[in-house]
Structure formats: structure tokens, C-alpha cells
N, C-alpha and C positions, 0 to 999 in steps of 0.2 A: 749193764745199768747199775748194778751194784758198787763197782769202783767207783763212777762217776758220783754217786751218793757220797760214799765214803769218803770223797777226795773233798768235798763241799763240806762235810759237816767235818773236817780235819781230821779222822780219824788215820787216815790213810795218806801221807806225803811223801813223794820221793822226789830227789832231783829229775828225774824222767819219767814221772809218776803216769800213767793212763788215767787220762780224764775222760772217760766214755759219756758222751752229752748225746742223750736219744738215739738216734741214729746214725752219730757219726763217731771217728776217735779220733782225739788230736793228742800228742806228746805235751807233755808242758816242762815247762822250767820255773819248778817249783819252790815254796819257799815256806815253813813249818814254823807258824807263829801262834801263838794263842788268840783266838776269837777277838775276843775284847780290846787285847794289847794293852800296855801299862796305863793307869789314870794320868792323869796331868800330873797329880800332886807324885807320883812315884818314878816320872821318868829321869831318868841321870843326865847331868849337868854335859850341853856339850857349846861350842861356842856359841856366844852370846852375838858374833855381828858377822856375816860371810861378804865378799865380794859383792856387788851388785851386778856387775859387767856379769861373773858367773855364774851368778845367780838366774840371770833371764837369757841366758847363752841359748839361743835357739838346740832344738833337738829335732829328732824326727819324727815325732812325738807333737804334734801343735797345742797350744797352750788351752787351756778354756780361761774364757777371760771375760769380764766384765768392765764397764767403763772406757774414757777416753785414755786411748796409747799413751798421749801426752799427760797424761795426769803429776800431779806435783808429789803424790804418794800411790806407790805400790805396793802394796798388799796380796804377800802371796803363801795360800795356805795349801800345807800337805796333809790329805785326810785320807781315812779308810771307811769306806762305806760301812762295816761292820762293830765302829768303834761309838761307843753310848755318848761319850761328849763330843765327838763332830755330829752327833744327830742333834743333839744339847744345844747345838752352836747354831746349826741351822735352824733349829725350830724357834727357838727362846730369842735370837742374838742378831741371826744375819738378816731378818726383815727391817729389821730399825736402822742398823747398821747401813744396808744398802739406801734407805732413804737419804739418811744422812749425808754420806761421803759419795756409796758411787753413783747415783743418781743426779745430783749435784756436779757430778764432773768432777771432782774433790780427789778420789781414789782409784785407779784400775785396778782391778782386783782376779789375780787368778787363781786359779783352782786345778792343783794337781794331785794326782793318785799316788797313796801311799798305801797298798793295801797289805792288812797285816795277816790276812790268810787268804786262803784261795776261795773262799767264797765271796769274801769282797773285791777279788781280782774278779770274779764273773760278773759280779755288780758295776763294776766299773766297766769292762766290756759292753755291757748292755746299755749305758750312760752311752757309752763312746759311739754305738753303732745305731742308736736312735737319729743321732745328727742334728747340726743345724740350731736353730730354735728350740729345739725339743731336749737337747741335752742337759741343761740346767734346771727345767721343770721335771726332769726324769730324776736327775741327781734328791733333788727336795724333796718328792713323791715320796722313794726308795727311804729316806732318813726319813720321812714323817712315818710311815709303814714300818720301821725297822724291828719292832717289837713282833710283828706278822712272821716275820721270815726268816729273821740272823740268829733267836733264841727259842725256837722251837723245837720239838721234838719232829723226826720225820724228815723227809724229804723236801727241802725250801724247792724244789725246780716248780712247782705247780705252780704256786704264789706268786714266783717272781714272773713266769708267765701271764700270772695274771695281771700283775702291774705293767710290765711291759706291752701288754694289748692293748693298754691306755694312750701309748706312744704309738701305735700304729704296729706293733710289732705283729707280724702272724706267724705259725708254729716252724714254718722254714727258714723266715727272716732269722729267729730265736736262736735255733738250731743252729743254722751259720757263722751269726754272732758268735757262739760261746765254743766253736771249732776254730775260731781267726787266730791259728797261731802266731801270724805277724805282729796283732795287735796286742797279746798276752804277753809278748817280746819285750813290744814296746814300753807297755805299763812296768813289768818287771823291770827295765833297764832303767827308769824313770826313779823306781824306788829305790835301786842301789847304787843310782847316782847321789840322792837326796842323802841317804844315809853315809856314803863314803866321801862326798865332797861338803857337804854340806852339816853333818853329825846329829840328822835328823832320828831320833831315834824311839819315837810316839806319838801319836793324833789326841787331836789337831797338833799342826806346830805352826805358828805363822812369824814370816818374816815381815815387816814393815822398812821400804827403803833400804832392805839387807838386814836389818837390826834385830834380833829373836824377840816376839813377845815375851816377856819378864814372868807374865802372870795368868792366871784362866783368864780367858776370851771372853770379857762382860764390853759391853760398849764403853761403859766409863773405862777400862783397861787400854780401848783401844783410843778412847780419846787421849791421855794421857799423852801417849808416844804421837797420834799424826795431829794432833791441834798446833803444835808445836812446830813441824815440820810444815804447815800448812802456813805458818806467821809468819817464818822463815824467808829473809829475803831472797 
């Protein structure tokens, strides 16, 4: 039980690190980042515009996605559950936002994992293994609560337990979840695609139509680049 603590509050990472989660043990393929991960304002410059076609290049990995396929912009952001401005972004930003754009049929909008330590990889697990309908209300939850459980002293497992019972989770659903090697694969290979193809290298980062957001993720920010592309004939 003590690694699996260890392994959550960072203290303890290895590339085959023991993630001992209650009563089961899975291996993991881990990855030693600081909690927080860089602000906006301090991350290093990496391309400004990637492929598009690459960009939404299916994986095995299914996208979480909002809005219509067909939409005339896409918007697609890489967040870490454990990072203060993608909570920022969803509490403050992405209500209005969704009004606006994807509601309106305006935007698809997707939402991939970029977790920058292995507590936000279990957060994200737990997003993923709720399902359905429930994934993107869990995702919001998790960021509105994030103060509860990413910067506490102690053992976050209870809490997040407790949020996740909201989702329908119960103590063996949980348990399984955060033992799904395949799915901890998956998210990992998600994030060192994002960072080796793409030069993603801090949360939020959103691409628009390929193109990097330039600046922090305020709605007027993101008006800017899709009003434009929306006028577009």
C-alpha cells in the first residue's frame, strides 16, 4: 500500500515502478514529472501549426470529443488532470466557451490526456473507465474538486474514491480501473505521441484547425483564431 501512495504523491517513479492500488498490483510504464508541470507563461516554444490529417490520425486510444464531426473548426486540447490552469480553463473558460462554439455546432471539440505525473494518469483512468456520458461530467467534477485531492497532504486514494462514487463507481469497479494496464498504455502512448509528434510540452495546449493557441486560453483568445476561420469561406 505504501508504494502505491508513494507512486501517486510522486515521490517514488520508476520506468517499471509497482503501483500497488488496494488490492491488486499492476506494473506501470511510468513517467516523473512535477505535479503542476510548467505555467503557460514558462513553457518552451515548440511549433506553432502541426499537420491536421496527424493531428486526428485515429489511435487506439478513442478520442473524447464534443460537437458535430463535421464541424468547420476543431479544437483540440491536451490537458493534465493535475495541472491548476486546465482546472482554470474548465472552471472559468470552457462553460461559455461551449456555449458559444460547440453547442452551436460551430466547434468539435476534443479532449485528450496529457498527464504530467502519475496521479493525473490515475485521474484520467478513472475519467476513462466511468464511460459514456459520464466521462466528461467526471472530467469537470475532478477539476472543480482539484484543490480536494492533487495538493493535499496524505493519501488522495480516499477522495478520489469519493468523487468517483458520484460516477457510479463502487470499491471493485475503482480498484480494476486504476490495475487496467492496457488503458495506462494507452494514455502514456497518447502523451509521447503528443509530445514527440506534435512538440507538446505543457497544459493546457490547444491546437485549433492544427494551428497552437498563441496565448492563455481566455474565450476572447480563442475568439480571435476560430471567428476567423468560421468567416472563412
Amino acid at each position: 500500500m505504501s508504494a502505491f501512495n508513494d507512486l501517486l504523491s510522486g515521490r517514488s517513479v520508476s520506468r517499471r515502478a509497482a503501483w500497488l492500488g488496494m488490492a491488486a498490483t499492476v506494473a506501470v510504464s511510468g513517467f516523473s514529472i512535477a505535479a503542476s508541470g510548467p505555467s503557460y507563461a514558462q513553457r518552451k516554444q515548440g511549433p506553432s501549426e502541426v499537420s491536421v490529417d496527424e493531428l486526428m490520425k485515429p489511435s487506439d486510444l478513442a478520442d473524447l470529443t464534443l460537437g458535430p464531426a463535421d464541424a468547420k473548426v476543431t479544437v483540440v486540447e491536451y490537458a493534465s488532470m493535475t495541472c491548476p490552469h486546465c482546472a482554470h480553463f474548465e472552471t472559468d473558460v470552457f462553460e461559455n466557451f461551449k456555449k458559444k462554439y460547440i453547442d452551436t455546432g460551430k466547434v468539435r471539440f476534443v479532449y485528450r490526456e496529457f498527464p504530467l505525473d502519475n496521479l493525473a494518469a490515475a485521474v484520467s483512468m478513472l475519467a476513462r473507465c466511468a464511460g459514456g456520458d459520464k466521462t466528461f461530467p467526471l472530467i469537470q467534477t475532478f477539476y472543480a474538486k482539484q484543490a480536494e485531492w492533487a495538493f493535499t497532504q496524505g493519501n488522495p486514494v480516499p477522495k478520489l474514491f469519493d468523487i468517483a462514487k458520484q460516477a457510479g463507481f463502487t470499491q471493485e469497479s475503482f480498484d480494476k480501473c486504476l490495475t487496467d494496464q492496457k488503458l495506462l498504455d494507452q494514455i502514456t502512448a497518447q502523451r509521447t505521441r503528443a509530445s514527440d509528434t506534435f512538440g507538446v510540452n505543457a497544459t493546457p495546449t490547444f491546437f485549433i484547425n492544427g494551428k497552437k493557441l498563441p496565448e492563455t486560453p481566455t474565450l476572447e483568445a480563442f475568439d480571435k483564431v476560430i471567428e476567423p476561420l468560421l468567416a472563412a469561406k
